[in-house]
ZAMARGU-4260 file (C-alpha; in steps of 0.2 Angstrom, whole numbers, plus 5000, padded with zeros to 4 digits):
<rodrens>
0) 5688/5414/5402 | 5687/5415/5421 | 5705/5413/5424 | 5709/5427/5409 | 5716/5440/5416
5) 5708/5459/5412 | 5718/5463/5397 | 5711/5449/5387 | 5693/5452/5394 | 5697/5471/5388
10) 5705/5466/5372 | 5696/5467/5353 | 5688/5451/5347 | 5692/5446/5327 | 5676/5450/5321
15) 5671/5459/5305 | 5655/5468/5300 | 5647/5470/5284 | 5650/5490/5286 | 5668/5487/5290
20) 5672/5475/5273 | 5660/5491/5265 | 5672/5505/5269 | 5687/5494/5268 | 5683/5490/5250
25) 5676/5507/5246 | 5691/5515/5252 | 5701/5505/5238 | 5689/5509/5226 | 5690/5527/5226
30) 5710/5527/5222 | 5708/5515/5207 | 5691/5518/5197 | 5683/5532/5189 | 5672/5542/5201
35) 5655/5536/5189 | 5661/5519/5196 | 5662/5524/5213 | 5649/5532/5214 | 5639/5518/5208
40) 5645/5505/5220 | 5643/5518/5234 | 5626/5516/5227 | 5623/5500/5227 | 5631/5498/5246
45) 5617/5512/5252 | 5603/5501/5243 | 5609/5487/5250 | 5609/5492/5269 | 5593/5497/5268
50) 5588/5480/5268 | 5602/5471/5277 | 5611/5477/5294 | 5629/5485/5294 | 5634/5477/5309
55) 5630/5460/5304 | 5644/5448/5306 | 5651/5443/5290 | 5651/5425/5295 | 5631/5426/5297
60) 5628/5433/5280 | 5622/5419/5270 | 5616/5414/5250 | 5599/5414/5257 | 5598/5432/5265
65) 5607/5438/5249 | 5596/5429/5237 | 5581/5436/5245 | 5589/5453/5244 | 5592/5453/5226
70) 5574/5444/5220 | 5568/5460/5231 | 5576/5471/5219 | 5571/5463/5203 | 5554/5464/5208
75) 5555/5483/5215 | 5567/5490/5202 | 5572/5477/5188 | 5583/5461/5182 | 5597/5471/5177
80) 5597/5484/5191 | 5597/5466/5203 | 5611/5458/5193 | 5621/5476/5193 | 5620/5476/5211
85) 5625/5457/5211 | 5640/5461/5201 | 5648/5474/5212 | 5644/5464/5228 | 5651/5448/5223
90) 5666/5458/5216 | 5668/5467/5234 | 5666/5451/5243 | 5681/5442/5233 | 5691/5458/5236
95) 5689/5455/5257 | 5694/5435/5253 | 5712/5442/5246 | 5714/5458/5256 | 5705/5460/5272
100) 5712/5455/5288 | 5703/5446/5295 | 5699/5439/5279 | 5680/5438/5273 | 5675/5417/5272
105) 5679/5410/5255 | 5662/5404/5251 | 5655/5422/5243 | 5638/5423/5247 | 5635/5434/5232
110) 5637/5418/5220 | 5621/5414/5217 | 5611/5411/5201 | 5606/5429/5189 | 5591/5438/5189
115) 5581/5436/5169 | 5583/5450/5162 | 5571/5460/5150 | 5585/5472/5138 | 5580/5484/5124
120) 5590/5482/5111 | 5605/5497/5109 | 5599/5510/5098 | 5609/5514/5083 | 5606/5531/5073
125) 5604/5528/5055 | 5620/5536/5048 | 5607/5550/5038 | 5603/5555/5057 | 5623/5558/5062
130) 5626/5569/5046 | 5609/5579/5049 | 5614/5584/5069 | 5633/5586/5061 | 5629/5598/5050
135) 5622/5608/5063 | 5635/5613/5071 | 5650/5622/5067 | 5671/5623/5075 | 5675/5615/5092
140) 5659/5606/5092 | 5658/5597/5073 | 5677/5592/5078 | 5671/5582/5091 | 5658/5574/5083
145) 5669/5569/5070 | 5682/5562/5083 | 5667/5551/5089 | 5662/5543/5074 | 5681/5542/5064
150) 5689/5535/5081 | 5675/5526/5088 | 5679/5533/5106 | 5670/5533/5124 | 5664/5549/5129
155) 5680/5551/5145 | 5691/5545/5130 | 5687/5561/5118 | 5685/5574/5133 | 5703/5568/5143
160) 5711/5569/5125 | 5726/5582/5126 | 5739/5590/5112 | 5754/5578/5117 | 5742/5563/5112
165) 5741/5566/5094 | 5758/5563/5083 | 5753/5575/5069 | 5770/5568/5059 | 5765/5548/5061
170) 5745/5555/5060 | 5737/5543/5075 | 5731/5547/5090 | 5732/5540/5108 | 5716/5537/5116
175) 5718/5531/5137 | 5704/5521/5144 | 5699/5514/5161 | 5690/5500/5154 | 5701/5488/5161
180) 5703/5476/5176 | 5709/5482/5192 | 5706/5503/5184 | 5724/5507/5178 | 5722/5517/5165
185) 5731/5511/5149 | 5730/5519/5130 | 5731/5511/5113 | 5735/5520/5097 | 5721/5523/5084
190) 5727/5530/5065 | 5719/5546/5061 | 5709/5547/5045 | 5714/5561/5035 | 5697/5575/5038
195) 5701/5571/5056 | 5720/5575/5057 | 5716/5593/5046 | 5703/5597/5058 | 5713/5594/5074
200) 5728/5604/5064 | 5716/5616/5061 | 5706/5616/5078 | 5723/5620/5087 | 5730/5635/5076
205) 5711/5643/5080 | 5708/5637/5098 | 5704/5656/5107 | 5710/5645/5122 | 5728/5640/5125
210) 5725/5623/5136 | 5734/5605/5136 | 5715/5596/5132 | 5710/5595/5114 | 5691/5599/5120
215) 5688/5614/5133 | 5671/5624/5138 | 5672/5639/5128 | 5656/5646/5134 | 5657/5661/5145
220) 5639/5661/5150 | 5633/5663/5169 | 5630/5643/5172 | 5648/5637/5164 | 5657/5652/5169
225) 5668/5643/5184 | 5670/5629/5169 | 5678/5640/5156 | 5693/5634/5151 | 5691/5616/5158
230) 5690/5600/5148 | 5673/5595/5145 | 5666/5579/5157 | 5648/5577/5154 | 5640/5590/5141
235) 5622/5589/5147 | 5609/5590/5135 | 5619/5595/5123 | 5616/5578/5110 | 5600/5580/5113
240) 5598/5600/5110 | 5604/5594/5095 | 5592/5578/5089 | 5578/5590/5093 | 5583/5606/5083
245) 5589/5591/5069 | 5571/5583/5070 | 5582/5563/5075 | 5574/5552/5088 | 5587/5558/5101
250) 5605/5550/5103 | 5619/5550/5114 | 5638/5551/5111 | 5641/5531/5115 | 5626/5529/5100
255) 5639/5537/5089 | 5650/5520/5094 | 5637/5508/5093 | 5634/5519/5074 | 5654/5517/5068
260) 5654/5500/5072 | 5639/5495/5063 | 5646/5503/5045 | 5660/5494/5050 | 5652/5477/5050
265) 5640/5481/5035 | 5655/5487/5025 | 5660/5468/5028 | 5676/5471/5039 | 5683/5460/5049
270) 5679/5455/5068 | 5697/5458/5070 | 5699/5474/5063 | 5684/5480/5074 | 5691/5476/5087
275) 5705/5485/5086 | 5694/5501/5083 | 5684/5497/5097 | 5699/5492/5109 | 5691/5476/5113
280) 5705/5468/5121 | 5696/5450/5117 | 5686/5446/5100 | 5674/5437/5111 | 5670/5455/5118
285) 5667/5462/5098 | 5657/5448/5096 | 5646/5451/5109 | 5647/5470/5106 | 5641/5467/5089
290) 5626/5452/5094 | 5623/5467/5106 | 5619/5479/5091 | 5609/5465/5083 | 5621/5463/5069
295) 5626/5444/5070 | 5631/5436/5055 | 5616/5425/5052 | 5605/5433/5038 | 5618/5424/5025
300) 5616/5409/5034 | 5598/5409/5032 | 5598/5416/5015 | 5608/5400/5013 | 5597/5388/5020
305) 5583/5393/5009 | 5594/5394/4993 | 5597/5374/4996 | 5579/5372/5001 | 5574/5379/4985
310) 5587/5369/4976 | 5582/5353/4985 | 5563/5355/4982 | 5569/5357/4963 | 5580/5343/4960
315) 5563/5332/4968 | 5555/5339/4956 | 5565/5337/4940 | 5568/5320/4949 | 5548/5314/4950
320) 5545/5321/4932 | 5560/5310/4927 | 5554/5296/4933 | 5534/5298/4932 | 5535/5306/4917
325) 5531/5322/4922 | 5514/5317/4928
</rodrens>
């Protein structure tokens, strides 16, 4: 380096830091996902500088420095909020290895065992619940409610629904979902059940609103006023306005999925036909869906075992009193 000449003393080295393979990847992130998943890994970037320094080198971050950083956040916050952060690093890390130049080292630091987690069970209204918050409301609002339990759809799914997705003459409906690899959105075709396709017939001839969304704020009070006329994307509070004034332990609009699919499976359909509902693009993914909602098939199985058991213990019988005489 003595004999260099000044422009290669002067000239950049090929080093990356932690907060350059950050921005890089964020930067891709905010064209392809949904801004609820940017925002979380933005989130889980912040939490995890505040342990780690930014201007590391990539080449010094190692398992043991990430390890120590996600047993830090089971302990402070939980398993699955550590395994969370987990998931979004190790898949920003294998991002850099394919797309950064220089690119990050192969070896992901991020690859290290899962935190135990400690999950409550999803909660699933009783189908006695749904009917009594139904009832209680009336015109745009009992239309969706009804859209969410006939079509089993994600809340973004009901509220980007628009006019040229429905096909009134074939009655299905197209639903578009992110909830796929890499972000694209992409849309599968549901039937619509015949209450569903009157009401949306209906709900068009009477919307006071002409708009290309199916669903719009109609309220004109002073907190939704810059909203009017906008397709719906959260509805605060508004399930649970509902539970209380229905007197329901409160529920939420992806409760209503987790609801559909469990008449589904105890009306004795088949995984395959809830999985085309549920646009599960795997059946390993309804089964673990459905195992999720503690509905695995093993209750017959049991109930099984016990009938043989009982069958069993009475042939022995019937066999000893044969044999001994009944003695």
């Amino acid at each position: 380096m003595r004999d260099a000449d000044l422009q290669t003393w002067q000239g950049k080295t090929d080093t990356t830091c932690l907060i350059d393979w950050a921005e890089a990847y964020l930067d891709d992130c905010r064209e392809r996902f949904v801004g609820k998943t940017y925002k979380e890994k933005v989130s889980t970037f912040k939490t995890f500088f505040k342990e780690v320094d930014p201007e590391m080198s990539v080449y010094l971050l190692t398992p043991a420095i990430t390890r120590e950083y996600l047993m830090k956040q089971k302990k402070e916050r939980s398993g699955y909020a550590s395994n969370k952060d987990r998931k979004n690093l190790l898949a920003g890390w294998n991002w850099g290895i394919y797309y950064m130049t220089p690119q990050l080292p192969k070896d992901n630091p991020f690859s290290t065992p899962k935190m135990p987690e400690e999950r409550s069970p999803r909660y699933i209204p009783p189908e006695e619940d749904f009917w009594k918050v139904y009832e209680l409301t009336e015109g745009q609002d009992r239309l969706m409610l009804l859209t969410f339990l006939h079509l089993a759809c994600r809340r973004g799914e009901a509220f980007r629904l628009k006019w040229d997705d429905l096909d009134f003459r074939s009655k299905r409906i197209r639903l578009w979902t992110r909830k796929r690899e890499g972000g694209t959105y992409e849309y599968e075709w549901l039937p619509l059940t015949e209450d569903l396709l009157i009401g949306l017939a209906e709900w068009r001839k009477q919307c006071p609103l002409k708009s290309e969304h199916v669903f719009v704020c109609l309220e004109d009070t002073p907190f939704c006023t810059e909203y009017y006329g906008s397709p719906f994307t959260a509805r605060q509070h508004f399930m649970k306005k509902l539970c209380e004034k229905a007197e329901v332990k409160p529920f939420g609009f992806h409760a209503i999925r987790h609801l559909t699919a469990s008449i589904l499976y105890h009306r004795g359909y088949e995984l395959s036909v809830i999985q085309t509902i549920l646009r599960h693009k795997s059946p390993t993914t309804t089964n673990r869906y459905l195992k999720s909602l503690g509905l695995e098939n093993v209750r017959g199985a049991l109930e099984d075992l016990s009938k043989n058991n009982r069958e069993d213990k009475r042939r022995k019988c019937q066999t000893r009193d044969h044999i001994f005489g009944g003695r």
